[in-house]
gemmi code that builds the backbone of each chain (N, CA, C; Angstrom):
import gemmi

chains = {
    "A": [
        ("UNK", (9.762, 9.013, -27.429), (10.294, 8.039, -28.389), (11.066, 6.944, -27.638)),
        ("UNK", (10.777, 5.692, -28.295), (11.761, 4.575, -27.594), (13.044, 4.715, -28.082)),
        ("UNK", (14.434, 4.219, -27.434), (15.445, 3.767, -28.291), (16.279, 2.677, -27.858)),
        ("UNK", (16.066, 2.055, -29.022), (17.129, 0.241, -28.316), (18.595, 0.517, -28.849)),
        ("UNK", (18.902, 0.112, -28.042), (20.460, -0.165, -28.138), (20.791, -1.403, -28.063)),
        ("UNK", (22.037, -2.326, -29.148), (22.236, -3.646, -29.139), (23.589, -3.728, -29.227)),
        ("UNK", (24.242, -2.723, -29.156), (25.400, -3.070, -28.959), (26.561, -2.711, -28.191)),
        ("UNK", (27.710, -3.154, -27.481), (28.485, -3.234, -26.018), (29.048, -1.325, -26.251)),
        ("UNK", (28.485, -1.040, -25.176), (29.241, 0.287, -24.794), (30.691, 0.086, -24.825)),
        ("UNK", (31.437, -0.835, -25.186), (32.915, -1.176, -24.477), (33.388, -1.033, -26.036)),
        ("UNK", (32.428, -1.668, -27.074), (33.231, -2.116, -28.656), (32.916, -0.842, -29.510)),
        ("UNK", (31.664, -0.049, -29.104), (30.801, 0.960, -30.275), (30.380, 1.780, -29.300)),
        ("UNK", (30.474, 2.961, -30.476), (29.825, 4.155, -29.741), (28.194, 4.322, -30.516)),
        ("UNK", (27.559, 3.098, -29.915), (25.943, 2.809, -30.393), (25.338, 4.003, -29.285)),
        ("UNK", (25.909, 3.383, -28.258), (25.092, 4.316, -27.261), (25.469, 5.575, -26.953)),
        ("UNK", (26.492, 5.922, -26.582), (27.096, 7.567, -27.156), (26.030, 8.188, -28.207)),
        ("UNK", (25.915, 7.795, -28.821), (25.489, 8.776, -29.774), (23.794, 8.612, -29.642)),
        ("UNK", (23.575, 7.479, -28.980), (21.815, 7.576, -28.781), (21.681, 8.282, -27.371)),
        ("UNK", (22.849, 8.577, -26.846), (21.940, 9.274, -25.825), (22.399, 10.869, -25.531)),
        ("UNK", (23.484, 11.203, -26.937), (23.975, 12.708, -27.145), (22.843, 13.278, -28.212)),
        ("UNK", (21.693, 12.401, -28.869), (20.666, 12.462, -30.023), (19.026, 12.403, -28.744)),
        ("UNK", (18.707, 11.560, -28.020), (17.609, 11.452, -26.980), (17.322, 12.509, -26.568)),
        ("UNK", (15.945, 12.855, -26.707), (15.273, 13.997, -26.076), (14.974, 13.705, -24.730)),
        ("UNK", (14.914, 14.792, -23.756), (14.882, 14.702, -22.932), (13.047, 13.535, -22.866)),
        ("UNK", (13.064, 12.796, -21.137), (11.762, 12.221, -21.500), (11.746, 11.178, -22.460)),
        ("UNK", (12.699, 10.799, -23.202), (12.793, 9.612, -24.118), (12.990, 8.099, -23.130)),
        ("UNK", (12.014, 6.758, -23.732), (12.944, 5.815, -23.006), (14.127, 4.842, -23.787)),
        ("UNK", (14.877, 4.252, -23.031), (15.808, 3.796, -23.946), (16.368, 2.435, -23.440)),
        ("UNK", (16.123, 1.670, -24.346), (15.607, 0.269, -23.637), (17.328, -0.450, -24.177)),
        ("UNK", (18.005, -1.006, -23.543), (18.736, -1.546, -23.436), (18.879, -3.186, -24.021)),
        ("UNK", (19.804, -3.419, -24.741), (19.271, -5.253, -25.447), (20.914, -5.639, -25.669)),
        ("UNK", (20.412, -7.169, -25.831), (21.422, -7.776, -26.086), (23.254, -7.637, -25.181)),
        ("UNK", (23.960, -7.464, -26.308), (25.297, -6.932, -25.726), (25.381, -5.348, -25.230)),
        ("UNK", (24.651, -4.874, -25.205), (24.023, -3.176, -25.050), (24.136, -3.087, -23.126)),
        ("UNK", (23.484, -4.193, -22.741), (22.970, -4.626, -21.320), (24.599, -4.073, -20.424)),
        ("UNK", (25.566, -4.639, -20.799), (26.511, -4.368, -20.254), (27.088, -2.811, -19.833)),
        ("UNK", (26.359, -2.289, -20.235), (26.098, -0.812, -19.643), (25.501, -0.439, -18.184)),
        ("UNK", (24.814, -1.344, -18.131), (24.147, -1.019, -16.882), (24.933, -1.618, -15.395)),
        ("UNK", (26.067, -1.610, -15.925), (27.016, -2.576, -14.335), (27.383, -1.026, -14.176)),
        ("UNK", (27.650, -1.328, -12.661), (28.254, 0.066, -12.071), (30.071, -0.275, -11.799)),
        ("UNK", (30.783, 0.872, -11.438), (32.404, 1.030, -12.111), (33.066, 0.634, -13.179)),
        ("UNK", (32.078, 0.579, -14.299), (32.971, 0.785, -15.335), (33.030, 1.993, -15.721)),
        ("UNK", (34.131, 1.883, -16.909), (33.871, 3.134, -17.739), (33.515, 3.823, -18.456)),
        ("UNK", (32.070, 3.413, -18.341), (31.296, 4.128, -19.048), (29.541, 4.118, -17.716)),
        ("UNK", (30.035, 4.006, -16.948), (28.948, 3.831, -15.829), (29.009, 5.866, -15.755)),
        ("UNK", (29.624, 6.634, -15.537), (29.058, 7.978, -15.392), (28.394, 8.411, -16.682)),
        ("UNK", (28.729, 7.944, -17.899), (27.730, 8.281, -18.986), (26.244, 7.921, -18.689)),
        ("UNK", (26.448, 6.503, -18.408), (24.469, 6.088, -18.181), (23.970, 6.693, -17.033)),
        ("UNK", (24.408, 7.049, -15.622), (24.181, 7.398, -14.466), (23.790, 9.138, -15.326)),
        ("UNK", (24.254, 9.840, -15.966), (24.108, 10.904, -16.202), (22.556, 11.232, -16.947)),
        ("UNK", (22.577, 10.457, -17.935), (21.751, 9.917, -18.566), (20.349, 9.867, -17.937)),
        ("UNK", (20.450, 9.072, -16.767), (19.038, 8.869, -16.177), (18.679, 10.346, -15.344)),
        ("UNK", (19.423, 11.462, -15.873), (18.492, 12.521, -15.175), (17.618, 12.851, -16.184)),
        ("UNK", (17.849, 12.958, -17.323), (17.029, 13.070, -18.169), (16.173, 12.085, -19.120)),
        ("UNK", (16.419, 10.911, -18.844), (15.217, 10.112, -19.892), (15.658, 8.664, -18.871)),
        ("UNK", (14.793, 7.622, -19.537), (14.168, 6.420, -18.652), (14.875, 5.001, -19.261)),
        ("UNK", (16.088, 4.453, -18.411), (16.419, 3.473, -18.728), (16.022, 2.514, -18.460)),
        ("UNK", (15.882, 1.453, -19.690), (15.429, -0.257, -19.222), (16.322, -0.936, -19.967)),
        ("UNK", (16.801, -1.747, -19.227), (17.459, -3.614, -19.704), (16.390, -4.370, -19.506)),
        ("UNK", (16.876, -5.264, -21.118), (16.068, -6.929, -20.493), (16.830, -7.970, -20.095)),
        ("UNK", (15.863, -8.052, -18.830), (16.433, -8.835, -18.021), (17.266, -10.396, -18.722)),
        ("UNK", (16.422, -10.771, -19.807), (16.595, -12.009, -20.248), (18.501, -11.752, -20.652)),
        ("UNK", (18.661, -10.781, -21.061), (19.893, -10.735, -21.792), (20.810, -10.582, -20.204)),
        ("UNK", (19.992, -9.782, -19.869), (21.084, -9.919, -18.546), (21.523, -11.292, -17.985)),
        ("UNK", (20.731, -12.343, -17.891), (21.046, -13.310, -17.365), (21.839, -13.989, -18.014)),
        ("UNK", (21.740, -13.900, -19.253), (22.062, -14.640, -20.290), (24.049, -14.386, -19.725)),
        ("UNK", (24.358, -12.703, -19.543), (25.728, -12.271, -19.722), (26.535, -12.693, -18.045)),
        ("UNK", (25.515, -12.921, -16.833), (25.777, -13.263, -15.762), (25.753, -12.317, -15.179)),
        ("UNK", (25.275, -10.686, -15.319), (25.210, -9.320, -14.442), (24.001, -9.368, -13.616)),
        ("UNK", (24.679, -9.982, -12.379), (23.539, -10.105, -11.155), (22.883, -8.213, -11.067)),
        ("UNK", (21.590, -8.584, -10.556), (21.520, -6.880, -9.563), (22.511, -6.752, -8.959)),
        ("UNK", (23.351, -7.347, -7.690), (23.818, -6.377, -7.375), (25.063, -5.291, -8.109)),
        ("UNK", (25.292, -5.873, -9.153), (26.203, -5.162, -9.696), (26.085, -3.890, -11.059)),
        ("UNK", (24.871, -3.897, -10.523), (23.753, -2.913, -11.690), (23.990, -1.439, -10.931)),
        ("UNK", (23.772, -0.632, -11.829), (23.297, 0.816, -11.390), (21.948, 0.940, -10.897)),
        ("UNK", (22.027, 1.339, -9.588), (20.715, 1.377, -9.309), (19.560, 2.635, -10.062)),
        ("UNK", (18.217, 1.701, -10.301), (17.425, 3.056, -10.564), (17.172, 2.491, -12.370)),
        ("UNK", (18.139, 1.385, -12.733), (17.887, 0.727, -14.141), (16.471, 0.276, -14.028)),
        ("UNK", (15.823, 0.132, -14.758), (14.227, -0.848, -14.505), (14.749, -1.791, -15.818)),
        ("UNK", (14.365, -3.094, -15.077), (14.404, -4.132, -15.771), (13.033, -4.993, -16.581)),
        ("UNK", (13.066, -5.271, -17.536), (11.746, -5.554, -18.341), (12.228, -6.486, -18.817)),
        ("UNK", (10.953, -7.546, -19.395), (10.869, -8.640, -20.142), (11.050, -8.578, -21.557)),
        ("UNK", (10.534, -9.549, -21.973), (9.822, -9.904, -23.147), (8.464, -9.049, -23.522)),
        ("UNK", (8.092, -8.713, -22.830), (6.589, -8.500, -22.424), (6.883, -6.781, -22.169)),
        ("UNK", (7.500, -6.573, -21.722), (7.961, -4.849, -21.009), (8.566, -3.916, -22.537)),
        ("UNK", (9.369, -4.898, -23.452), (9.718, -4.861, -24.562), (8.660, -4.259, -25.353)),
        ("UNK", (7.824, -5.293, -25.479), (6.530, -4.833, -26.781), (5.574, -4.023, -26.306)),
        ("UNK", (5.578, -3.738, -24.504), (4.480, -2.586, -24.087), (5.182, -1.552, -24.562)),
        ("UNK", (7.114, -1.354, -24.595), (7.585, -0.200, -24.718), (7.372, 0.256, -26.077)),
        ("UNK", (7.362, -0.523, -26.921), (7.010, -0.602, -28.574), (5.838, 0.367, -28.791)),
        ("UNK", (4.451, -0.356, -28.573), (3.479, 0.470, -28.175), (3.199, 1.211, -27.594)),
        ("UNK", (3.762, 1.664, -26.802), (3.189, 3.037, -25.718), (4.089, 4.321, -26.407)),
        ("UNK", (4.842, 3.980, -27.192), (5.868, 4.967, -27.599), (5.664, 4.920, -29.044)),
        ("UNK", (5.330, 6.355, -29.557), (4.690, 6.772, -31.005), (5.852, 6.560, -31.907)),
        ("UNK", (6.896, 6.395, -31.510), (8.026, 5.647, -32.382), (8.731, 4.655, -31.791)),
        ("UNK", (9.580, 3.823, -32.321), (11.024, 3.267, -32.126), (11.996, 3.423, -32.890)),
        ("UNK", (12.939, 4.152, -32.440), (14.601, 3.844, -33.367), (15.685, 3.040, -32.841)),
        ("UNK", (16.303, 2.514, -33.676), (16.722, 1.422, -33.297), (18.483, 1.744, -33.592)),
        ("UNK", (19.213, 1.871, -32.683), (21.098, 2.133, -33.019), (21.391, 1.024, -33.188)),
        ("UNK", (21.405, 0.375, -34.535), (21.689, -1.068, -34.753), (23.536, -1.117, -35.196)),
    ],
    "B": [
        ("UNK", (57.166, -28.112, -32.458), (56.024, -28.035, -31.764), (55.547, -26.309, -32.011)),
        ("UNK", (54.363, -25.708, -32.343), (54.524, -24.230, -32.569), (53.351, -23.870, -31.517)),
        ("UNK", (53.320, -22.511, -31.237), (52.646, -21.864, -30.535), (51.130, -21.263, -31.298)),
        ("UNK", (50.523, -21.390, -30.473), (48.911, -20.883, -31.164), (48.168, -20.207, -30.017)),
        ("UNK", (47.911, -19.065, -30.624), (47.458, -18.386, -29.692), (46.121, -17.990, -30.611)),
        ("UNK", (44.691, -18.153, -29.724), (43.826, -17.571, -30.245), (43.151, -16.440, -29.609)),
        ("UNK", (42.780, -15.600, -30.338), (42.660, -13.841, -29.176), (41.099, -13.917, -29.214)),
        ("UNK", (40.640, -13.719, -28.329), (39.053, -13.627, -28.158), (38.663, -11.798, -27.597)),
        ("UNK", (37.777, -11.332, -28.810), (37.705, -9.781, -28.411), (36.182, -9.580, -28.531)),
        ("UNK", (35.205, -10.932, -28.458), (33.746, -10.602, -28.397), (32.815, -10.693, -27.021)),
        ("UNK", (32.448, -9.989, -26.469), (31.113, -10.360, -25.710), (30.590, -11.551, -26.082)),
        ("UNK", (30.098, -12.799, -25.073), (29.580, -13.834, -25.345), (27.898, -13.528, -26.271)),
        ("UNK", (27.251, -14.470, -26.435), (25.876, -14.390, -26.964), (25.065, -13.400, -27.884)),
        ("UNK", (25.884, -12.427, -27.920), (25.611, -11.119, -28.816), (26.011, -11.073, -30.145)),
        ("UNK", (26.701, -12.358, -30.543), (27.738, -12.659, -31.750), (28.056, -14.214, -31.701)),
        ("UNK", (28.057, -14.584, -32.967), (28.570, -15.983, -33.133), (30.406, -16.387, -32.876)),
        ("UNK", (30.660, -14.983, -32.579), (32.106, -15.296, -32.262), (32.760, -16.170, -31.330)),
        ("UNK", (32.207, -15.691, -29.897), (32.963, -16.655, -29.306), (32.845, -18.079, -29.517)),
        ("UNK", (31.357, -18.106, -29.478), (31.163, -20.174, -29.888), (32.055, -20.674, -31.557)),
        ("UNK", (32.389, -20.098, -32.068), (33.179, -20.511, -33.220), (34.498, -20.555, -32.712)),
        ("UNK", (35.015, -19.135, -31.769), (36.402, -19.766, -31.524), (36.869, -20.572, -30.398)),
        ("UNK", (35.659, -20.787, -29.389), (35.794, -22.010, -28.631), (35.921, -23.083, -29.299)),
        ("UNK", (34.701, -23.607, -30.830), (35.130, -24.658, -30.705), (36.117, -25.129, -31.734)),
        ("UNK", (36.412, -24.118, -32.413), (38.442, -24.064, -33.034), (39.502, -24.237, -32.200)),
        ("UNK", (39.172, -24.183, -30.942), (40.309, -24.587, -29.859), (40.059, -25.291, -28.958)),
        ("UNK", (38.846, -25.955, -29.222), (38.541, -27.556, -29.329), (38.924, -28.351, -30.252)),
        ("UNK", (38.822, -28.386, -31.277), (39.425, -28.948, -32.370), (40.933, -28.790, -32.777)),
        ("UNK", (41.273, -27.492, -32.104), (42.975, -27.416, -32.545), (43.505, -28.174, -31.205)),
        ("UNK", (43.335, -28.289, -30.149), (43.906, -28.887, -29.432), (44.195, -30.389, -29.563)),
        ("UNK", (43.474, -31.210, -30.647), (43.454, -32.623, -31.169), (44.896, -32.793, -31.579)),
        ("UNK", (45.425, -31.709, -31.533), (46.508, -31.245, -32.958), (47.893, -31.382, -31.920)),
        ("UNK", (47.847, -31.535, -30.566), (49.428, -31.500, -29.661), (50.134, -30.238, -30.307)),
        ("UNK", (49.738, -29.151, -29.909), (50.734, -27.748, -30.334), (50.271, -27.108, -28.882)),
        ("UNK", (51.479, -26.503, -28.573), (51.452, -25.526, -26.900), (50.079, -24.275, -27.747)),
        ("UNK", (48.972, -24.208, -27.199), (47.815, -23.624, -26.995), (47.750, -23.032, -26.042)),
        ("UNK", (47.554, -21.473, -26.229), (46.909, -20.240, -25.157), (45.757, -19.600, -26.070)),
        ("UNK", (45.099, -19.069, -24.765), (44.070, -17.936, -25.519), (43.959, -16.794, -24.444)),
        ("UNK", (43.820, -15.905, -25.311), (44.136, -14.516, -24.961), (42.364, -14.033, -24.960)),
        ("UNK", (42.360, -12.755, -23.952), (41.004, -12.077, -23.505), (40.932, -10.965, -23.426)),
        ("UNK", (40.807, -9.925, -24.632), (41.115, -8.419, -24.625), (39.740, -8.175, -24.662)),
        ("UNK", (39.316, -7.023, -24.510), (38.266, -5.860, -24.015), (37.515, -6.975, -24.040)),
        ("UNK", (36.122, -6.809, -24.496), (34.779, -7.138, -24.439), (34.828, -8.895, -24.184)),
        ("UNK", (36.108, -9.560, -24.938), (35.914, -11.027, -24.331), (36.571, -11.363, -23.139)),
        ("UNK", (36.829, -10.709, -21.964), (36.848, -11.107, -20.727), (35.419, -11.529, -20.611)),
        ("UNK", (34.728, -10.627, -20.754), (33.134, -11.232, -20.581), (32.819, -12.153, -21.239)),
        ("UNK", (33.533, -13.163, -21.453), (32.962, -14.725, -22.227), (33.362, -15.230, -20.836)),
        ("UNK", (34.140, -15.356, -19.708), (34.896, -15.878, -18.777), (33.409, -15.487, -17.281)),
        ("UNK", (32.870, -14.318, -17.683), (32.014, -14.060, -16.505), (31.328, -14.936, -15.653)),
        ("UNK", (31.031, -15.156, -14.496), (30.117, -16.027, -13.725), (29.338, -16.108, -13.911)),
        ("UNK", (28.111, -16.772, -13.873), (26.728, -17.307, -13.479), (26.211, -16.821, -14.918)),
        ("UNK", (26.972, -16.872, -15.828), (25.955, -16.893, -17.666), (24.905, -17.780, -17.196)),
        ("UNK", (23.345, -17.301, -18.008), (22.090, -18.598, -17.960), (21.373, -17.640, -19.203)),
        ("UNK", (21.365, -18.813, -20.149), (21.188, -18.431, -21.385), (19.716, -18.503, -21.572)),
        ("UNK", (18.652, -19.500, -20.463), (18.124, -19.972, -20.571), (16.593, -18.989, -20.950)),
        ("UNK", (16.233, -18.014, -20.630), (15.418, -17.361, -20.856), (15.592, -16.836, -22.604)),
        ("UNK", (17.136, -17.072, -23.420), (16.886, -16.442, -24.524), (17.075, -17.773, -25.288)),
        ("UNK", (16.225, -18.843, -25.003), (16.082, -19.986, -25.507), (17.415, -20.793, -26.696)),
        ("UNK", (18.732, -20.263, -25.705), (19.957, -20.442, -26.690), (21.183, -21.248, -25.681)),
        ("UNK", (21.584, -22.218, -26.242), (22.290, -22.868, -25.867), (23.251, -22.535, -24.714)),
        ("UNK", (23.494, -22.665, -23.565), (24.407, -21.409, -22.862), (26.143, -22.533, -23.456)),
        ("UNK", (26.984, -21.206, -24.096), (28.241, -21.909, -23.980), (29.032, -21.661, -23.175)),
        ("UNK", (28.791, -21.105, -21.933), (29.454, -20.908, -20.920), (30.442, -21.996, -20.296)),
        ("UNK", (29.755, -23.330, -19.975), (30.281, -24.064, -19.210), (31.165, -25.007, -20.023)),
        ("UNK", (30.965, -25.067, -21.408), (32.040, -25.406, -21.907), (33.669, -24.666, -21.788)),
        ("UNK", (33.736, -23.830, -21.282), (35.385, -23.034, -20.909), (35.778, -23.858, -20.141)),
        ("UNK", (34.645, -24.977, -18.830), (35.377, -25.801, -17.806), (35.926, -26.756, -18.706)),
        ("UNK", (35.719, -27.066, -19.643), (36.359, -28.336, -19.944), (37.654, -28.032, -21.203)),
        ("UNK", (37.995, -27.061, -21.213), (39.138, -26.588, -21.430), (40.219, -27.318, -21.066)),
        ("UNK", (40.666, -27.418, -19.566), (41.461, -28.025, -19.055), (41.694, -29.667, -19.132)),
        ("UNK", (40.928, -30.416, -19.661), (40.925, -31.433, -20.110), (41.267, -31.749, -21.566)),
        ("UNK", (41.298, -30.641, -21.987), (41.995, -30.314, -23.982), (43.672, -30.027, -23.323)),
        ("UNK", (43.689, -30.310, -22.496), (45.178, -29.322, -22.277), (45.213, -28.298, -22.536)),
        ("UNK", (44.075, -27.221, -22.822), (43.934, -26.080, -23.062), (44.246, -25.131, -21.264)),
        ("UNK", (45.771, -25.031, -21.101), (45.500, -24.717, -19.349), (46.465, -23.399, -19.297)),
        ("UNK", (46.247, -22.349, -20.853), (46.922, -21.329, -20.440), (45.417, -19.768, -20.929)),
        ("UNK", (44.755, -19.726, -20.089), (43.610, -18.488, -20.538), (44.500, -17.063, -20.201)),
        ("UNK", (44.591, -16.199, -21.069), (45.811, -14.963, -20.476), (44.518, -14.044, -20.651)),
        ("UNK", (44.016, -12.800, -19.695), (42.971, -12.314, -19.383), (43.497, -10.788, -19.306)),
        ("UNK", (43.673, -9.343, -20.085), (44.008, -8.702, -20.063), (43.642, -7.794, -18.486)),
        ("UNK", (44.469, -7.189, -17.333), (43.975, -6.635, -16.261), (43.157, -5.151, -16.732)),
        ("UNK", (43.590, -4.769, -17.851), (43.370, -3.679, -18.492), (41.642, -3.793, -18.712)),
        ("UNK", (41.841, -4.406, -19.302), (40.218, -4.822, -19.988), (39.280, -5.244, -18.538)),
        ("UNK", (39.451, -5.792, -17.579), (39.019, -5.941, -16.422), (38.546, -4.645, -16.407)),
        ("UNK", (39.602, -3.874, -15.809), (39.163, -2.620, -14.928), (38.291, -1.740, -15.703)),
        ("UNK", (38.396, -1.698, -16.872), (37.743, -0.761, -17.492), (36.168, -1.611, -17.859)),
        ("UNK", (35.964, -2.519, -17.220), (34.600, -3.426, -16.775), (33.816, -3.396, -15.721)),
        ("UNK", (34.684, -3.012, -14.827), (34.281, -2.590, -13.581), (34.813, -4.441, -12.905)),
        ("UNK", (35.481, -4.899, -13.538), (35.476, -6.703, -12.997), (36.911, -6.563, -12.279)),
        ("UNK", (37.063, -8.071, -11.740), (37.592, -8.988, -11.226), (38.129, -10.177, -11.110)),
        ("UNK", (39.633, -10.692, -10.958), (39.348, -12.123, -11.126), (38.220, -12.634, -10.500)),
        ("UNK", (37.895, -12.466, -9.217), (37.084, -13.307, -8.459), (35.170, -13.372, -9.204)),
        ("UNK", (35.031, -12.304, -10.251), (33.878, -11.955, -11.133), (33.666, -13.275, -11.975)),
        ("UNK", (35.209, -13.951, -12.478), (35.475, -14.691, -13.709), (34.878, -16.342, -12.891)),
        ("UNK", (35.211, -17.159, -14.144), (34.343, -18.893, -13.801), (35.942, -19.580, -13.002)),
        ("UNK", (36.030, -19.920, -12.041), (36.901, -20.564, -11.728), (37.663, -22.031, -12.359)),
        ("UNK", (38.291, -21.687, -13.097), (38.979, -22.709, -14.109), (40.302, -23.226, -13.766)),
        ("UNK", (39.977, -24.647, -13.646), (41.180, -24.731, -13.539), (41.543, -26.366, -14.690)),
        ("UNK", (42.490, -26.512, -14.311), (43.362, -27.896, -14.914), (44.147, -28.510, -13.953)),
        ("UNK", (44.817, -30.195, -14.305), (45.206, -30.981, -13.109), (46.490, -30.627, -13.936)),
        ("UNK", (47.524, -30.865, -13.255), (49.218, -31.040, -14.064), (49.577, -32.375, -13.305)),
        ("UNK", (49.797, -32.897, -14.649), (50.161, -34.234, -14.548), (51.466, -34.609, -13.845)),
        ("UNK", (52.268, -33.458, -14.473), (53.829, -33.688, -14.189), (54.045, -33.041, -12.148)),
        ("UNK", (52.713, -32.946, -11.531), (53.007, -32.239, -10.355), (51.723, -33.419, -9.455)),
        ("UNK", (51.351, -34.635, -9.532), (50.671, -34.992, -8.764), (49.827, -34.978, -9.328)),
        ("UNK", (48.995, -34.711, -10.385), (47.335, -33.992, -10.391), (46.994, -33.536, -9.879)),
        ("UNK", (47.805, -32.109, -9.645), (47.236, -30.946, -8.389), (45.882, -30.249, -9.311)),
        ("UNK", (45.244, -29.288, -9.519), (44.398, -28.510, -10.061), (45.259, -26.982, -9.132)),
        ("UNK", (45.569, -26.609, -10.246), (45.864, -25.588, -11.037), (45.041, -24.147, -11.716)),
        ("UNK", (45.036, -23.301, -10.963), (44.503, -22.230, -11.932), (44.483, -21.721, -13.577)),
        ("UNK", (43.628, -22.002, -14.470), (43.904, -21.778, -15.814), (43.759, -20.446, -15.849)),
        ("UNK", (43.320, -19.373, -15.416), (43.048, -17.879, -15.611), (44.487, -17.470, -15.384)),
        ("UNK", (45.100, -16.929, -15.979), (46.169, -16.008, -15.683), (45.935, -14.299, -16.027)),
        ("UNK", (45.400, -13.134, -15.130), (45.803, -12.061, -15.431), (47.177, -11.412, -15.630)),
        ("UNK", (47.070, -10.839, -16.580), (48.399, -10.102, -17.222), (48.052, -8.919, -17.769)),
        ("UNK", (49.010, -8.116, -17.819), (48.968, -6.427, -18.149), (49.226, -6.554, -19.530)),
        ("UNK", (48.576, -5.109, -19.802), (48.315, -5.018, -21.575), (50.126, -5.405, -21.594)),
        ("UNK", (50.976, -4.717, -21.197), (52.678, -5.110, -21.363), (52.714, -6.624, -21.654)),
        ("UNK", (52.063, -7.459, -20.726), (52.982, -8.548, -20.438), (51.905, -9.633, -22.174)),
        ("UNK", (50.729, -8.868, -22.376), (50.506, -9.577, -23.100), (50.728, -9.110, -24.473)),
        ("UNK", (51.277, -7.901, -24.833), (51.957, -7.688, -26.046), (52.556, -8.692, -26.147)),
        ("UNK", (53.846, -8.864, -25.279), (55.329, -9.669, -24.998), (54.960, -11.159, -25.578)),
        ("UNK", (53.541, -11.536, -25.084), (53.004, -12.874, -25.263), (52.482, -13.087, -27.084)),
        ("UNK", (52.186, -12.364, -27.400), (51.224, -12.202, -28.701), (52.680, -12.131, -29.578)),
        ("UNK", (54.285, -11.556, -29.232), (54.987, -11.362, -30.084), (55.663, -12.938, -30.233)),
        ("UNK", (55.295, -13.979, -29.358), (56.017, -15.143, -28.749), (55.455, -15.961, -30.035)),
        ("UNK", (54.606, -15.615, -30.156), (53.833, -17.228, -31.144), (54.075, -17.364, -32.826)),
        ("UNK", (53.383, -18.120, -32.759), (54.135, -18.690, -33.977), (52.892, -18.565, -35.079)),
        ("UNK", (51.545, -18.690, -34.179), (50.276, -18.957, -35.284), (49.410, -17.698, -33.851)),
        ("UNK", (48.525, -16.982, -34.452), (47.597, -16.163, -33.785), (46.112, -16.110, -34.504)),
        ("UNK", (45.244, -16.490, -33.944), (44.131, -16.669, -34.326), (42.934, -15.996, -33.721)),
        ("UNK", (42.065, -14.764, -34.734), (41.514, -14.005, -33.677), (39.745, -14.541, -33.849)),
        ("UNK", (39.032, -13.852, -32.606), (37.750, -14.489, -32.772), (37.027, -13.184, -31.895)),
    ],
}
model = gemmi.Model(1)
for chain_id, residues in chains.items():
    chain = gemmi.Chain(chain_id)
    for i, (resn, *xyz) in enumerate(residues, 1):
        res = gemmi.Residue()
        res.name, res.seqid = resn, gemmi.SeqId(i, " ")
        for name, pos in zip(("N", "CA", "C"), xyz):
            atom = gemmi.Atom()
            atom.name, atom.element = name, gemmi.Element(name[0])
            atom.pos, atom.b_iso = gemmi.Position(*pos), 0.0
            res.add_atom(atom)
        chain.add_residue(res)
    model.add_chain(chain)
structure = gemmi.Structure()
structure.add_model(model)
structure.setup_entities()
C-alpha cells in the first residue's frame, strides 16, 4: 500500500500515526510540508531512520526545493521522486491512503 | 507609538499563512509603529535558505523577507528552541539584514536568535500581537 503524508512532522502527528498503522513493505511517499521529515538531527529524524527498516521512503523532490532542504542535509537512503515517481507510486500500489 | 508584534508559526508553501502575514507587515509597516516578528516552531522555516518554488509552479515568497529591512521592519526574533529541534542554524537561515540610519548606514543583522525565555519576556512587551 502507498501512504502520503502532507503534513510537518514538527505541527501534527500525520506521520506518527502513518507509520505506527504501515505494514511492513508499505511505501510512503512524503509531500508537501510532510518533506521536512526527511532532514537529518532533528527531532523526529530517529522516528523516520527507524522506519526505513521496515517499509520504503520517498519525498518529492519538487517540494523539497520549494522548502530549501538541500541533499546534503537529508537522511540518507530517502529516494527522491517527481511528479512522475508520484503517479508510478499511485499505480503500482493496489491502494493509496492518504493522512490528510 | 505602540508595539506590534506579529508571530509566524507556519511552514512556508504548505499554507497560505505565511504569504498573508508577510504581506500584513508590509502593509502595517506604512503605519510608523515599532514592528517585530516573532518565529516559533515550524515558521523558522519561512527564514530557510535557498527556497525555489519553481518546480511547484508557485510564486516563491521567499525573497521578499529581504526587503523587510527597507519597511523598517529590522527586528525578526527567531526562537533557538525551535531551531534545534529542526536540526537548524543561524547560518541555515537567509541572511537579512537592514542599514541604521542613526549609525552611518551600516547593515545590520535583522535575525535575532532568542530563547523560548527571552521571547516570552518579548511577547509580554507589546501592545498589539498578531498571529499567522
Amino acid at each position: 500500500m502507498l501512504h502520503t503524508v502532507n503534513k510537518s512532522p514538527f505541527d501534527s502527528h500525520s506521520l506518527q500515526t502513518c507509520l505506527g498503522l504501515a505494514k511492513a513493505g508499505s511505501d510512503i511517499l512524503l509531500i508537501e510540508d510532510a518533506v521536512y521529515a526527511v532532514m537529518s538531527g532533528t527531532a523526529v529524524t530517529s522516528m523516520v531512520e527507524s522506519a526505513m527498516s521496515s517499509s520504503t521512503i520517498y519525498a518529492l523532490e519538487p517540494d523539497l526545493r520549494a522548502r530549501g532542504i538541500g541533499f546534503e542535509k537529508m537522511i540518507s537512503g530517502i529516494n527522491l521522486v517527481g511528479y512522475d515517481g508520484f503517479v508510478e507510486l499511485a499505480v503500482t500500489n493496489d491502494k493509496v491512503q492518504s493522512w490528510l | 507609538m505602540k508595539k506590534f508584534m506579529y508571530v509566524n508559526r507556519h511552514a512556508p508553501h504548505g499554507t497560505i499563512y505565511p504569504l498573508e502575514g508577510l504581506e500584513v507587515v508590509l502593509i502595517g509597516a506604512a503605519f510608523d509603529q515599532d514592528v517585530s516578528m516573532a518565529f516559533i516552531g515550524d515558521g523558522v522555516f519561512q527564514l530557510n535558505k535557498g527556497q525555489d518554488t519553481g518546480a511547484l509552479g508557485m510564486k516563491n515568497s521567499a525573497p521578499t523577507y529581504g526587503a523587510l529591512g527597507d519597511y523598517e521592519v529590522t527586528k525578526l526574533y527567531v526562537e533557538q528552541e525551535s531551531l534545534d529541534e529542526r536540526g537548524l542554524e543561524l547560518n541555515d537561515l537567509m541572511n537579512l539584514t537592514w542599514e541604521d540610519e542613526e549609525a552611518d548606514w551600516v547593515e545590520k543583522p535583522s535575525i535575532r536568535v532568542v530563547s523560548r525565555a527571552q521571547l516570552s519576556d518579548l511577547l509580554e512587551q507589546q501592545d498589539v500581537i498578531l498571529n499567522f
